[in-house]
C-alpha positions in Angstrom: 79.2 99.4 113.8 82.5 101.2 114.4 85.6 101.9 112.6 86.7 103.8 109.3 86.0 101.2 107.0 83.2 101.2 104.2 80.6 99.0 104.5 80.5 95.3 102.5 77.3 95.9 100.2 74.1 94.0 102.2 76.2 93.0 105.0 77.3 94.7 108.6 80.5 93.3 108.9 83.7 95.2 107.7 85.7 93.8 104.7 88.4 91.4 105.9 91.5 93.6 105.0 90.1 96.7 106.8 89.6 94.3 110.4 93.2 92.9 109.6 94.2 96.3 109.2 92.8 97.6 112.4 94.4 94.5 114.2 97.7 95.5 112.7 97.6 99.0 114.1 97.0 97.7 117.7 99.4 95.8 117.5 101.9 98.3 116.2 100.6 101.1 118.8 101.4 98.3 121.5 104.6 97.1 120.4 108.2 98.5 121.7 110.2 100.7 119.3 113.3 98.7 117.7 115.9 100.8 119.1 114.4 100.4 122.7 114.0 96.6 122.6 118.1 96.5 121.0 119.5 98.8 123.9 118.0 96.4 125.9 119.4 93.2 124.6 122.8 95.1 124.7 122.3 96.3 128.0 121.3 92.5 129.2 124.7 91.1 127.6 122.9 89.6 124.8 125.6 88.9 121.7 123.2 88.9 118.8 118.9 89.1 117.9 117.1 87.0 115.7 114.5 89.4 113.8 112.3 87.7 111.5 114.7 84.9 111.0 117.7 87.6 110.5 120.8 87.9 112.8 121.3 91.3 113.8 124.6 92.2 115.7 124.2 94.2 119.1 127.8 95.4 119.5 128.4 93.0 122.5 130.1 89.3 122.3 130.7 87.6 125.1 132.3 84.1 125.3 129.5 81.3 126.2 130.9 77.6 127.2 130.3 74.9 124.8 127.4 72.7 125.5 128.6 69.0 125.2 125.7 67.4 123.8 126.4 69.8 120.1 
């Protein structure tokens, strides 16, 4: 058995919130930084980001045509 976790009493396996943890942290080490990711959708001409269901302005708007079937 690996990992910094203590032990569940009379079994191998690691308590649930110490695997999710350990998942988490891959994930985070992974991941891009914020800034990184925005200077790219600015760069790429993108006018805004949806983060976890929130608008976030890049400092670009560009004029997109209308789609006719709104």
């Amino acid at each position: 058995m690996c990992g910094p976790w203590p032990a569940t009493p009379g079994s191998r396996r690691p308590p649930a919130t110490a695997t999710t943890r350990e998942a988490l942290e891959v994930i985070a080490q992974r991941s891009p930084e914020i800034t990184d990711v925005l200077g790219r959708l600015r760069r790429d001409g993108e006018p805004f980001a949806c983060l976890d269901g929130t608008l976030v302005r890049t400092g670009r708007v560009t004029a997109r045509p209308q789609a006719s079937n709104h």
